[in-house]
PQR file with spaces between the fields and no chain letter, atoms N, CA, C, O and H, PARSE charges and radii, in Angstrom:
ATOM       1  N    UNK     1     129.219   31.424 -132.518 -0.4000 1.5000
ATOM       2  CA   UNK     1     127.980   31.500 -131.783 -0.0000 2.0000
ATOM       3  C    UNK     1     127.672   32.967 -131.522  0.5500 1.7000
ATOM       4  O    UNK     1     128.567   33.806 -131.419 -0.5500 1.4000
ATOM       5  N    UNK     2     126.063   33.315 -131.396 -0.4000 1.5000
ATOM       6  CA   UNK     2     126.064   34.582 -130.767 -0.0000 2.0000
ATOM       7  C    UNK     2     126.190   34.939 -129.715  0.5500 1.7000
ATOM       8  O    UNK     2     126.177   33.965 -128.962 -0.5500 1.4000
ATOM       9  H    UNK     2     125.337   32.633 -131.480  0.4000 1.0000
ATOM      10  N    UNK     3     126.383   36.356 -128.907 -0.4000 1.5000
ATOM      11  CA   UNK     3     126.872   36.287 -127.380 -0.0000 2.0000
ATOM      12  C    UNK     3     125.690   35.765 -126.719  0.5500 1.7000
ATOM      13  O    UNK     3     125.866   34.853 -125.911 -0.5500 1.4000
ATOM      14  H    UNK     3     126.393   37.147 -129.519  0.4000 1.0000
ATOM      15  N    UNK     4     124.671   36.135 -126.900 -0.4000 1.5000
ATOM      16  CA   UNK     4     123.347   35.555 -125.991 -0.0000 2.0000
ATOM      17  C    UNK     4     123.815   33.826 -126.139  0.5500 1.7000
ATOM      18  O    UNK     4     124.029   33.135 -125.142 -0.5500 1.4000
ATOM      19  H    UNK     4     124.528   36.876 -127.556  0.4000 1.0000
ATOM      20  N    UNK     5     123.880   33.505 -127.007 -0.4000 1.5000
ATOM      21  CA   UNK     5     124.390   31.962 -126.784 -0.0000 2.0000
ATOM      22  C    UNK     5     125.236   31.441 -125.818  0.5500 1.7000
ATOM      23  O    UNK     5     125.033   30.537 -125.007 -0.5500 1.4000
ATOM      24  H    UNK     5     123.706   34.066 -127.817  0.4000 1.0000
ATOM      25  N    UNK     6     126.557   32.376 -126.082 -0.4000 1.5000
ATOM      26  CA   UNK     6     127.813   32.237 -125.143 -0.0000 2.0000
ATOM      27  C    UNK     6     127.351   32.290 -123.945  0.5500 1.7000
ATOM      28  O    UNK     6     127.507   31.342 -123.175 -0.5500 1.4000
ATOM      29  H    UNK     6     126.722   33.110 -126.740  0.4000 1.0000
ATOM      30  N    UNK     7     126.608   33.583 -123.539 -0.4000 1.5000
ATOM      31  CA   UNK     7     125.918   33.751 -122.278 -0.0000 2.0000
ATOM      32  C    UNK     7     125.378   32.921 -121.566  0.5500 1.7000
ATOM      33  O    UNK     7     125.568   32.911 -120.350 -0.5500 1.4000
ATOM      34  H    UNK     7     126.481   34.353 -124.164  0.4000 1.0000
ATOM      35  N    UNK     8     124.583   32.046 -122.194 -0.4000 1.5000
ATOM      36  CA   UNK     8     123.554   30.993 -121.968 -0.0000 2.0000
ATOM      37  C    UNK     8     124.076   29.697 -121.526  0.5500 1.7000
ATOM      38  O    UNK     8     123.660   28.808 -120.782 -0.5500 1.4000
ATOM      39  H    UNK     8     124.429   32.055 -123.182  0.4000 1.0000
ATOM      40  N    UNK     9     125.452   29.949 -122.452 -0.4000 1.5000
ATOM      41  CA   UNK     9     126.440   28.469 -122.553 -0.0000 2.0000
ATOM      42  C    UNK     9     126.881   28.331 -120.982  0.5500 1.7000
ATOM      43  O    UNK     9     126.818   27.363 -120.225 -0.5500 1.4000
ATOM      44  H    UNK     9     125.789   30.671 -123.056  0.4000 1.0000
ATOM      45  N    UNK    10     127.404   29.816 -120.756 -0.4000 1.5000
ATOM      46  CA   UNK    10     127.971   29.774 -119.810 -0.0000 2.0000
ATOM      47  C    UNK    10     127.154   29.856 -119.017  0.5500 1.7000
ATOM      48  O    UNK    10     127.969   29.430 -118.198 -0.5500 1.4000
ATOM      49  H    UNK    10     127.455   30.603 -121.371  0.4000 1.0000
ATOM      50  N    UNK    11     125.856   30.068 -118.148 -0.4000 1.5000
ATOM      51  CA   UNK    11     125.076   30.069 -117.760 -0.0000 2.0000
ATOM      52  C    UNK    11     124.889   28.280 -116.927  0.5500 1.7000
ATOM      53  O    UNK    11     124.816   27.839 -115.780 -0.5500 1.4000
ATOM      54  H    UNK    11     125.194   30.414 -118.813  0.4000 1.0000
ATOM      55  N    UNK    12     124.876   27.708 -118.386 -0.4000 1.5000
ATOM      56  CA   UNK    12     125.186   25.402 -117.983 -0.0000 2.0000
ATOM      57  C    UNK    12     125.960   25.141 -117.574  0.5500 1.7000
ATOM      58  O    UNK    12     126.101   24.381 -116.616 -0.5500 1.4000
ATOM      59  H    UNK    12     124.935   28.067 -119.318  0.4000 1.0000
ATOM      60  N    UNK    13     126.744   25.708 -118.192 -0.4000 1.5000
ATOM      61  CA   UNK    13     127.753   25.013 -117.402 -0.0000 2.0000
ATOM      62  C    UNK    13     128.413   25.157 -116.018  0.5500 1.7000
ATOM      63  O    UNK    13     129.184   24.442 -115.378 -0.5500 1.4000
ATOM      64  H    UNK    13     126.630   26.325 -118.970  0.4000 1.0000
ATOM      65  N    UNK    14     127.847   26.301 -115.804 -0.4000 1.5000
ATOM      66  CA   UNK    14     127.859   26.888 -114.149 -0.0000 2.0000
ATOM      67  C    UNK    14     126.879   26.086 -113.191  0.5500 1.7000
ATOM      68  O    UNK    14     127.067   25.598 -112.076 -0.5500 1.4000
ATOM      69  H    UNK    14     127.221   26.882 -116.325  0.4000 1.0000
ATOM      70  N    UNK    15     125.773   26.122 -114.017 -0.4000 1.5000
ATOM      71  CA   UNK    15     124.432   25.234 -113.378 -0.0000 2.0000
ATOM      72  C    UNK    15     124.744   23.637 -113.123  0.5500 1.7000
ATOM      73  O    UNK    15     124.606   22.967 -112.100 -0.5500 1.4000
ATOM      74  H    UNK    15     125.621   26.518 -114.922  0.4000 1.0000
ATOM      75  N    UNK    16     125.075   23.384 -114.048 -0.4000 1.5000
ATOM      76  CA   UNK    16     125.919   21.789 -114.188 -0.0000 2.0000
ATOM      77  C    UNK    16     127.283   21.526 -113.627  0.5500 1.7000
ATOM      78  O    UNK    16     127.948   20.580 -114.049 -0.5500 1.4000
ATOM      79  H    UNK    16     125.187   23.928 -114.879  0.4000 1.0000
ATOM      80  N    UNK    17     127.762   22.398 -112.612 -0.4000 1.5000
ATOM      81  CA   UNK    17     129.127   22.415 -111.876 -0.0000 2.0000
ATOM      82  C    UNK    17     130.303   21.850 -112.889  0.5500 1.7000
ATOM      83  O    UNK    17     131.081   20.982 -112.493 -0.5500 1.4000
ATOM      84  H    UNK    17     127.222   23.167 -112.270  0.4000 1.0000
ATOM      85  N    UNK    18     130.378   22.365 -114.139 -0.4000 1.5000
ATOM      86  CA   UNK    18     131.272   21.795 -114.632 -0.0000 2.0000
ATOM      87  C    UNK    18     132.458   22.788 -114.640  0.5500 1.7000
ATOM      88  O    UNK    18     133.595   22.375 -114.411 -0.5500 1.4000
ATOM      89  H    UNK    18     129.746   23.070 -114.460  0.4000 1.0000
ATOM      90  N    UNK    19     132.187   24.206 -114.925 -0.4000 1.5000
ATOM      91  CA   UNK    19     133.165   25.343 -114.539 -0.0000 2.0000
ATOM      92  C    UNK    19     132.880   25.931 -113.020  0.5500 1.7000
ATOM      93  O    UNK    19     131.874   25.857 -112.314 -0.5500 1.4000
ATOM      94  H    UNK    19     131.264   24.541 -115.112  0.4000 1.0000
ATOM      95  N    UNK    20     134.442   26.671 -112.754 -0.4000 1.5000
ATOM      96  CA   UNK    20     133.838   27.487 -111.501 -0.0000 2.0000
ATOM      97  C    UNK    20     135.361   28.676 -112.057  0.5500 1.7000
ATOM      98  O    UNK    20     136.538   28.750 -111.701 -0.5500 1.4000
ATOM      99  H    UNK    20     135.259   26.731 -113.328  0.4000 1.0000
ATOM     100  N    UNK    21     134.578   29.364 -112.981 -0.4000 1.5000
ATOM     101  CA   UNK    21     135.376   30.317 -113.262 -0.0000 2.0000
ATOM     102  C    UNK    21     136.285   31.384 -112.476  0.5500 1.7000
ATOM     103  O    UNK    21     135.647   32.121 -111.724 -0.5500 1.4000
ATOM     104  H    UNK    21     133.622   29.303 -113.270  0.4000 1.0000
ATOM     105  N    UNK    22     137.746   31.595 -112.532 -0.4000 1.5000
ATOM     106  CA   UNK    22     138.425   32.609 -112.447 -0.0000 2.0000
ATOM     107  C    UNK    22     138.275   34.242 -112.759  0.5500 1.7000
ATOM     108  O    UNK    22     138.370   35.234 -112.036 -0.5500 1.4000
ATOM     109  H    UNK    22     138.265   30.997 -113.143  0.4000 1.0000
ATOM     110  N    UNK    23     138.028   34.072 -114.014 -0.4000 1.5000
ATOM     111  CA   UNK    23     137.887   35.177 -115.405 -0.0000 2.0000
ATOM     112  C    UNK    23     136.706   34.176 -116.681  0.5500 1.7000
ATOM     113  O    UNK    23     136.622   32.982 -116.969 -0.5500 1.4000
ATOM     114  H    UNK    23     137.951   33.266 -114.601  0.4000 1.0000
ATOM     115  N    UNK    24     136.192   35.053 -117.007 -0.4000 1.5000
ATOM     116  CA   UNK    24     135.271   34.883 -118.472 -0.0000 2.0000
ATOM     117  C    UNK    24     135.507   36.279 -119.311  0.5500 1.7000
ATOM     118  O    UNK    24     135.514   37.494 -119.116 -0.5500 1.4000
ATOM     119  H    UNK    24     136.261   36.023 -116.773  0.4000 1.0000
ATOM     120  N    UNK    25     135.701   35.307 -120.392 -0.4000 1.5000
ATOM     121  CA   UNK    25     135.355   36.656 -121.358 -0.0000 2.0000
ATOM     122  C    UNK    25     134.937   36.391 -122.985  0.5500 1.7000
ATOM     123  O    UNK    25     135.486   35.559 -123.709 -0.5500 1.4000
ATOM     124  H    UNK    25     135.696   34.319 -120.551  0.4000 1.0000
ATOM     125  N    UNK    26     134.102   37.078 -123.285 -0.4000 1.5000
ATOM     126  CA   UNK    26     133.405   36.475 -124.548 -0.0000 2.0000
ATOM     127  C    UNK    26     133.912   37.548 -125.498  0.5500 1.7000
ATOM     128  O    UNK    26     133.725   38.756 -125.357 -0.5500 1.4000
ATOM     129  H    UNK    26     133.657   37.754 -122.697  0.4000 1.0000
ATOM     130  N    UNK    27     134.647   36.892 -126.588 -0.4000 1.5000
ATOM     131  CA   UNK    27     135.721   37.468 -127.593 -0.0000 2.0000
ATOM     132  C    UNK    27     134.817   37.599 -128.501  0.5500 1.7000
ATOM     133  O    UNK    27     134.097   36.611 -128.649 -0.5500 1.4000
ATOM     134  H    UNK    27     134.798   35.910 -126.703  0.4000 1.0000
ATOM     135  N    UNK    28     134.568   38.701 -129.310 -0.4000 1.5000
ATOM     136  CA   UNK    28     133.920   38.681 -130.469 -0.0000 2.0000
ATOM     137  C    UNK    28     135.355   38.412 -131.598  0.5500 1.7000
ATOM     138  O    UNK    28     136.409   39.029 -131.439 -0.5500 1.4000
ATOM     139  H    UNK    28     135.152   39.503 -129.190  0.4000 1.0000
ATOM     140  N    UNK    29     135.116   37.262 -132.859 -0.4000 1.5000
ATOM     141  CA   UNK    29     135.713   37.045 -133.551 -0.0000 2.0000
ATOM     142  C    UNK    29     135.647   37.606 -134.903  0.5500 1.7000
ATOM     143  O    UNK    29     136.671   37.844 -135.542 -0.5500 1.4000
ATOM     144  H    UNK    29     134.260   36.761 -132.988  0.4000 1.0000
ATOM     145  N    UNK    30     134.170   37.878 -135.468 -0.4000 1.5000
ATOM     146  CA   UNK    30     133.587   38.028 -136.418 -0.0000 2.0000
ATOM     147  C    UNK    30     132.165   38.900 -136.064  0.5500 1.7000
ATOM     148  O    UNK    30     131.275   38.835 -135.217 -0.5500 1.4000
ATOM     149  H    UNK    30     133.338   37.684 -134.949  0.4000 1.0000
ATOM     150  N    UNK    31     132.513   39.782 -137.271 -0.4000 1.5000
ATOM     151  CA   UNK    31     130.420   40.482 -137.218 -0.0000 2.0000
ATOM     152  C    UNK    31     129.665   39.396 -136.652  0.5500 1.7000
ATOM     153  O    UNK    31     129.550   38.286 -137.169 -0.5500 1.4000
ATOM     154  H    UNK    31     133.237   39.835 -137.959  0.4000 1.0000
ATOM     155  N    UNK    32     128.975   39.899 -135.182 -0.4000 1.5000
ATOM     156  CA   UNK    32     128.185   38.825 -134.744 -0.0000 2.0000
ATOM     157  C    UNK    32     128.177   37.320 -134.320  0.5500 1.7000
ATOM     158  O    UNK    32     127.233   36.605 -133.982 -0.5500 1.4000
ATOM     159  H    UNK    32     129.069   40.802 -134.761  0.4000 1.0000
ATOM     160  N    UNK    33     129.964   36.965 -134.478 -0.4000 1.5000
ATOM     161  CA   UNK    33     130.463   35.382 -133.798 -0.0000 2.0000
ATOM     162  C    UNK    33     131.401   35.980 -132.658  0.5500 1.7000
ATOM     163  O    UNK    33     132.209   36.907 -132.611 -0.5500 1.4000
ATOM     164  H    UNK    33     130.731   37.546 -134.751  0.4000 1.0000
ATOM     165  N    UNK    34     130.955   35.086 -131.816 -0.4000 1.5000
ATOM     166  CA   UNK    34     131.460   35.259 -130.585 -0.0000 2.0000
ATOM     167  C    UNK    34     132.069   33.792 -129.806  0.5500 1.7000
ATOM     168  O    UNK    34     131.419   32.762 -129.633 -0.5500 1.4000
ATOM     169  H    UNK    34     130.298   34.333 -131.855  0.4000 1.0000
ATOM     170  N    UNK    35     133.482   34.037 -129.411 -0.4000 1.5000
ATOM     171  CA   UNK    35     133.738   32.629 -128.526 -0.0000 2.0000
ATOM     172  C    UNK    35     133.997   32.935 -126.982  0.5500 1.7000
ATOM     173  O    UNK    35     134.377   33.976 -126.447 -0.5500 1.4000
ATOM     174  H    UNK    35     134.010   34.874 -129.551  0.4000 1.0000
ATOM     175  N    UNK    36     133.599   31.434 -126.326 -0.4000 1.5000
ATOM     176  CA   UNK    36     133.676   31.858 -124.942 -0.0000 2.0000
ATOM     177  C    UNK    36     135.016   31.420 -124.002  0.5500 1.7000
ATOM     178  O    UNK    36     135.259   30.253 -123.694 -0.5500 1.4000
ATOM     179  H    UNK    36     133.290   30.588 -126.761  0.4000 1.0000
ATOM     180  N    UNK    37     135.690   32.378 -123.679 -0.4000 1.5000
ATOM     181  CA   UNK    37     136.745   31.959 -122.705 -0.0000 2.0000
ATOM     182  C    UNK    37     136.996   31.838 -121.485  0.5500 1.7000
ATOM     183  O    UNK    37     136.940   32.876 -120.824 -0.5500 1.4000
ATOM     184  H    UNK    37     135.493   33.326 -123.930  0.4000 1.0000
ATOM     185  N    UNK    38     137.353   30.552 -120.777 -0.4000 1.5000
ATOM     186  CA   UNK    38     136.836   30.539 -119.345 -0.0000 2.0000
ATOM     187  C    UNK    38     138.389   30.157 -118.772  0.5500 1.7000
ATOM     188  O    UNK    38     139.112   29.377 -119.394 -0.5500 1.4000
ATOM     189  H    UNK    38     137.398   29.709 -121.313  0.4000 1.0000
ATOM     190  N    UNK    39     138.869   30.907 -117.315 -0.4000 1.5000
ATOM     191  CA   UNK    39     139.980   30.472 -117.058 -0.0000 2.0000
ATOM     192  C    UNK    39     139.598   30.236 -115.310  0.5500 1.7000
ATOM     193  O    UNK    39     138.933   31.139 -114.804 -0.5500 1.4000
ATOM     194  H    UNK    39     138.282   31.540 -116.810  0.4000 1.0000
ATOM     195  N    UNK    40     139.911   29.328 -114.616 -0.4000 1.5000
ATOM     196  CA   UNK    40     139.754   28.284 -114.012 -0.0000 2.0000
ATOM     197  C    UNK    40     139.475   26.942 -114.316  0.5500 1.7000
ATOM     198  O    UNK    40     139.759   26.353 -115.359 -0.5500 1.4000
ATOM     199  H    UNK    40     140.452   28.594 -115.028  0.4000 1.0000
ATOM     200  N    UNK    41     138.673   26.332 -112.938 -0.4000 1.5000
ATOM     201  CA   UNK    41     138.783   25.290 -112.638 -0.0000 2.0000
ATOM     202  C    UNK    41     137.459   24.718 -113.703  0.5500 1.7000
ATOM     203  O    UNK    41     136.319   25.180 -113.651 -0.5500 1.4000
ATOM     204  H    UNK    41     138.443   26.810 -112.091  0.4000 1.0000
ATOM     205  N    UNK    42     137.874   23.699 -114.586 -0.4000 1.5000
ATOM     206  CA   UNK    42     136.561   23.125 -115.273 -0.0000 2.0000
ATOM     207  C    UNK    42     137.059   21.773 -115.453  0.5500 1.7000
ATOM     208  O    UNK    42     138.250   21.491 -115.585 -0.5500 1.4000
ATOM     209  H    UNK    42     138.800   23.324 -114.628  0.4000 1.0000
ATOM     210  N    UNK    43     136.071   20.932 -115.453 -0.4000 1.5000
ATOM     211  CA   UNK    43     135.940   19.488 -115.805 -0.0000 2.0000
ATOM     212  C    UNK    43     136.187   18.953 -117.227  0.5500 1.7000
ATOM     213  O    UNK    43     135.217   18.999 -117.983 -0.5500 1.4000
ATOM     214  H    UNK    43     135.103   21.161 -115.346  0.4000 1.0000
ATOM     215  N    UNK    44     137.270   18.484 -117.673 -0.4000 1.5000
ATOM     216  CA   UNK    44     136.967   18.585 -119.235 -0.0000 2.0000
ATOM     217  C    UNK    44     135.965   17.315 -119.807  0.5500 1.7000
ATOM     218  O    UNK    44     134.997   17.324 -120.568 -0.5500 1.4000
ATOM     219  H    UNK    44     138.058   18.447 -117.059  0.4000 1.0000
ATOM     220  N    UNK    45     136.655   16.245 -119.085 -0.4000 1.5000
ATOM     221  CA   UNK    45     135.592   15.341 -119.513 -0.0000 2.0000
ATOM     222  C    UNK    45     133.598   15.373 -119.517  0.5500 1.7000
ATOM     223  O    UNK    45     132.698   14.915 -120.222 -0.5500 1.4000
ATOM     224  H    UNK    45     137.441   16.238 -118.466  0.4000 1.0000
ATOM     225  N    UNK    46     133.717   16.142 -118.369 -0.4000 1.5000
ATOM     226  CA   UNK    46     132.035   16.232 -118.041 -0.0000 2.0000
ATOM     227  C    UNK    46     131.420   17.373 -119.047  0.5500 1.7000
ATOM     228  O    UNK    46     130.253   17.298 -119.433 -0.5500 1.4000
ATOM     229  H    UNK    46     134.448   16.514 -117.797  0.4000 1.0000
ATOM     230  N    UNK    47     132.300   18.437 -119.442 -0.4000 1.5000
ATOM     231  CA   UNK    47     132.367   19.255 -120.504 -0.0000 2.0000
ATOM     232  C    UNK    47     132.166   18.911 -122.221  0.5500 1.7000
ATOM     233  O    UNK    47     131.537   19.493 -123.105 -0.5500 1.4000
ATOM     234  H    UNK    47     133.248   18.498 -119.128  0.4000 1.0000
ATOM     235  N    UNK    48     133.121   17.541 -122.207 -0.4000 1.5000
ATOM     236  CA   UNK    48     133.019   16.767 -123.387 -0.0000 2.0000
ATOM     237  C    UNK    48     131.410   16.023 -123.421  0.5500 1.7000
ATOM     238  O    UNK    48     130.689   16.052 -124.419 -0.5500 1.4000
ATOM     239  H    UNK    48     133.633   17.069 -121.489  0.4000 1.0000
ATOM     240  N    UNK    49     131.165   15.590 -122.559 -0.4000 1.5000
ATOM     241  CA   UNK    49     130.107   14.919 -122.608 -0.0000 2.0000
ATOM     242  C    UNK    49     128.527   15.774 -123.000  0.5500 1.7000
ATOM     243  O    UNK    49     127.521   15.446 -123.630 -0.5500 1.4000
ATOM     244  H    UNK    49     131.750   15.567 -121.748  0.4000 1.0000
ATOM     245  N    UNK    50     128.904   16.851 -122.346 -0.4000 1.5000
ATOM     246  CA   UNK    50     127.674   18.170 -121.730 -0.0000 2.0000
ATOM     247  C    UNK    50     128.063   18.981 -123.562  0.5500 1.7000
ATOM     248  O    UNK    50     127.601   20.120 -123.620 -0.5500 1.4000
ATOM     249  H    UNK    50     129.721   17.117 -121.834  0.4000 1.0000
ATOM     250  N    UNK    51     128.449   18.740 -124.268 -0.4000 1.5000
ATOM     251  CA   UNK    51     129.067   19.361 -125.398 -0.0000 2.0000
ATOM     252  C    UNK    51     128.383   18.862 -126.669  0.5500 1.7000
ATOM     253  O    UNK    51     127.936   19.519 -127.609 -0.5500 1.4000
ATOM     254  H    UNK    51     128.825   17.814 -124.221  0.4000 1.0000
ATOM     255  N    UNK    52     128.415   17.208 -126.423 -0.4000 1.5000
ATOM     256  CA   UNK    52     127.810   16.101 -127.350 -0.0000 2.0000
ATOM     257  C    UNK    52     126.045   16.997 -127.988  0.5500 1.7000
ATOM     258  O    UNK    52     125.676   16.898 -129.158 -0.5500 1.4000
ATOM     259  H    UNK    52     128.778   16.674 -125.660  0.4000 1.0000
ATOM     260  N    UNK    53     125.454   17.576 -127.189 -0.4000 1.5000
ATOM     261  CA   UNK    53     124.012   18.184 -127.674 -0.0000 2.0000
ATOM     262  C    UNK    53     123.994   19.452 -128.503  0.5500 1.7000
ATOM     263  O    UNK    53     123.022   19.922 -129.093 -0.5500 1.4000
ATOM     264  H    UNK    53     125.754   17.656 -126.239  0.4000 1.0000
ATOM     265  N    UNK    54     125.576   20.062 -128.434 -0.4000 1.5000
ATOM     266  CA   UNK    54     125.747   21.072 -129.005 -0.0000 2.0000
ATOM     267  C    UNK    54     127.123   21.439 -130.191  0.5500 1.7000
ATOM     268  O    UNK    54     128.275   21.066 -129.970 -0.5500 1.4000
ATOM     269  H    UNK    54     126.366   19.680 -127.954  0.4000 1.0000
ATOM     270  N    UNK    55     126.780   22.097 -131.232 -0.4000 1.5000
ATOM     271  CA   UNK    55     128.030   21.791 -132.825 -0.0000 2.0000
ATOM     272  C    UNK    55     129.014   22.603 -131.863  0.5500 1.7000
ATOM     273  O    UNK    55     129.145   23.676 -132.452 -0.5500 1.4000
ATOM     274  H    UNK    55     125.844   22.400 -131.411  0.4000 1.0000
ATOM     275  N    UNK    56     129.685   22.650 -130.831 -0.4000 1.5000
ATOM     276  CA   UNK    56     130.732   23.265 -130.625 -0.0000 2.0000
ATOM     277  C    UNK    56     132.558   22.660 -130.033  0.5500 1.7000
ATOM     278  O    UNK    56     132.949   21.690 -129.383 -0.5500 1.4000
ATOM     279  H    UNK    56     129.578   21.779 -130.352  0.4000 1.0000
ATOM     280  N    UNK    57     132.973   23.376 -130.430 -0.4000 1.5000
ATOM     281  CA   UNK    57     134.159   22.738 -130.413 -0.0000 2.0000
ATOM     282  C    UNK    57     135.085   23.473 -129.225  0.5500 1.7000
ATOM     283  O    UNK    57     135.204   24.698 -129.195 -0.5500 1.4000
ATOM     284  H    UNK    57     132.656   24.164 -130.957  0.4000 1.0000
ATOM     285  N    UNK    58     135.755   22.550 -128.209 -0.4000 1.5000
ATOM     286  CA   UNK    58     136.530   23.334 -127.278 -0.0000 2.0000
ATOM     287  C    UNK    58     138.220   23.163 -127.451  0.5500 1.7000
ATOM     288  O    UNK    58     138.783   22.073 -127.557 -0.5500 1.4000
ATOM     289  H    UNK    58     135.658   21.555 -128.234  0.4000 1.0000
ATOM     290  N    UNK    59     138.823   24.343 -127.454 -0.4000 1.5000
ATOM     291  CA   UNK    59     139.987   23.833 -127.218 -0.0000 2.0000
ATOM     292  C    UNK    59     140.651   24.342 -125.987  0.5500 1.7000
ATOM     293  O    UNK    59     140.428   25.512 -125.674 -0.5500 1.4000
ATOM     294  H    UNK    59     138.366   25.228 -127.367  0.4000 1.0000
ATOM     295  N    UNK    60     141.521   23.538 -125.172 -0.4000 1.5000
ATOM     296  CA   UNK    60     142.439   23.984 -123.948 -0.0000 2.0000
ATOM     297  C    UNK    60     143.631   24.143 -124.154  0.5500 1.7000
ATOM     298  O    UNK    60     144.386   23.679 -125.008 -0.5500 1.4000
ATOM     299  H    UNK    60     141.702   22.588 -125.427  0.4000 1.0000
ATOM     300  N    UNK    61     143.818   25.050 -123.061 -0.4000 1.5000
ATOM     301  CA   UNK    61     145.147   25.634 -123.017 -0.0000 2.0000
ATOM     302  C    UNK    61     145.860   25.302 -121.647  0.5500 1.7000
ATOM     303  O    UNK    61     146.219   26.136 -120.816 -0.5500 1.4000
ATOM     304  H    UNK    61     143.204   25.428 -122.368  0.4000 1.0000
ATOM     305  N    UNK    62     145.987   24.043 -121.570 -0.4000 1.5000
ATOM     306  CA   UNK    62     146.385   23.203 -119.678 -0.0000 2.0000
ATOM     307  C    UNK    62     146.987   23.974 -119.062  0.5500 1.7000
ATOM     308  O    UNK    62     146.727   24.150 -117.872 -0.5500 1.4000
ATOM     309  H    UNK    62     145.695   23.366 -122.245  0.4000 1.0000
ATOM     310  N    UNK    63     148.067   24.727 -119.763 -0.4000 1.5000
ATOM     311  CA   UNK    63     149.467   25.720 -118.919 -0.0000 2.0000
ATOM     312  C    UNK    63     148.976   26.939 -118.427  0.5500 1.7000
ATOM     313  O    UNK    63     149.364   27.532 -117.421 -0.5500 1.4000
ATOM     314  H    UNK    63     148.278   24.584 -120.730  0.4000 1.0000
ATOM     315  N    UNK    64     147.870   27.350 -119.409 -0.4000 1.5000
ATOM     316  CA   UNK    64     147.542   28.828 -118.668 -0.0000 2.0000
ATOM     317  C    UNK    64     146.100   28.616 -118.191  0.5500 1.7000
ATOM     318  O    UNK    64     145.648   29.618 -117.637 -0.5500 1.4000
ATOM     319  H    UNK    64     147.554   26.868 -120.226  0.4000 1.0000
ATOM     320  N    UNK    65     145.112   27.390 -118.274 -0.4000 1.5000
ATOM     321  CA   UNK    65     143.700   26.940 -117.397 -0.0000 2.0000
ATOM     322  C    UNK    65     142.962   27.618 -118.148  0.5500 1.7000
ATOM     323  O    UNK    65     142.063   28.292 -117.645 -0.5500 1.4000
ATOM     324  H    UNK    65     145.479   26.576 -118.724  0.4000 1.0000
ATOM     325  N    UNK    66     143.141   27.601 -119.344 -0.4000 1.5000
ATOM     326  CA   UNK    66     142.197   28.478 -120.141 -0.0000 2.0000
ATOM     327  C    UNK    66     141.081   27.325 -121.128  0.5500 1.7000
ATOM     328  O    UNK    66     141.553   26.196 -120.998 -0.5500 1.4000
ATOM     329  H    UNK    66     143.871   27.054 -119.753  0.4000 1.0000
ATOM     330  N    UNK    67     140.228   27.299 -121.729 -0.4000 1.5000
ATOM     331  CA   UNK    67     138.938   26.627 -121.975 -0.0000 2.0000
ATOM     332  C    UNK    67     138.586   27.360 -123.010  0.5500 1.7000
ATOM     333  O    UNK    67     138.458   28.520 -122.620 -0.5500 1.4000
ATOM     334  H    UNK    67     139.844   28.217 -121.835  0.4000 1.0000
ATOM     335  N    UNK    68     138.320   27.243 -124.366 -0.4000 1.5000
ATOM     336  CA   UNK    68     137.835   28.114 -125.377 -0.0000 2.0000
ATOM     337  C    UNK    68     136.754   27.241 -125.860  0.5500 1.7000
ATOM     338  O    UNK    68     136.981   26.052 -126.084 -0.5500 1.4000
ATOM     339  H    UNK    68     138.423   26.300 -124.683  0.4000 1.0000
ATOM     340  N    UNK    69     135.423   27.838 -126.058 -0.4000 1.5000
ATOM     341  CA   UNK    69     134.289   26.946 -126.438 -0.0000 2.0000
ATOM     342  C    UNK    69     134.061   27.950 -128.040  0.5500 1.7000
ATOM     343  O    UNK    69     133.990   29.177 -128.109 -0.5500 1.4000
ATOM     344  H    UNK    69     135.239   28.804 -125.876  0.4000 1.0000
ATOM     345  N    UNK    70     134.009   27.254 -128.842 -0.4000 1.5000
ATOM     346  CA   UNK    70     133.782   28.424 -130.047 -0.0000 2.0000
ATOM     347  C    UNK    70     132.811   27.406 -131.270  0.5500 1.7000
ATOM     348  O    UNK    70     132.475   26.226 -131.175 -0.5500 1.4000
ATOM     349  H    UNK    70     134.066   26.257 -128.786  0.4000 1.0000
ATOM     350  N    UNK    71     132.625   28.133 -132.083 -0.4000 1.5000
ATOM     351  CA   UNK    71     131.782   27.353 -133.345 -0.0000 2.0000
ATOM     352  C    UNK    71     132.090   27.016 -134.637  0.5500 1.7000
ATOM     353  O    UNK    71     131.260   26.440 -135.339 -0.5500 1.4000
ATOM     354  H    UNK    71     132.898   29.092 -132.160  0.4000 1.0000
């Protein structure tokens, strides 16, 4: 995704109480791809659901509360 995306992403999901972030940080992976990393408290299921409108894929990291939303 691009960061304005990530931005945006994260933006809903704040609005939609599904995160209440610790730390964020948006990793550039690639010229112009960017993933978003969120460490706190987030909902995964309401996340899964809030996800369904968008091609992205999350993976967690339970032990360290980490949340990776990427494309």
């Amino acid at each position: 995704m691009k960061r304005h995306e990530a931005v945006a992403l994260l933006k809903e999901l704040g609005a939609e109480h599904l995160i209440q972030p610790s730390l964020v940080l948006i990793e550039q992976r690639k010229p112009d791809s960017y993933q978003l990393c969120v460490k706190g408290y987030y909902d995964r299921t309401g996340i899964e659901l809030f996800l369904k409108k968008y091609p992205l894929a999350i993976e967690e990291h339970s032990t360290k509360g980490l949340c990776i939303f990427k494309l």
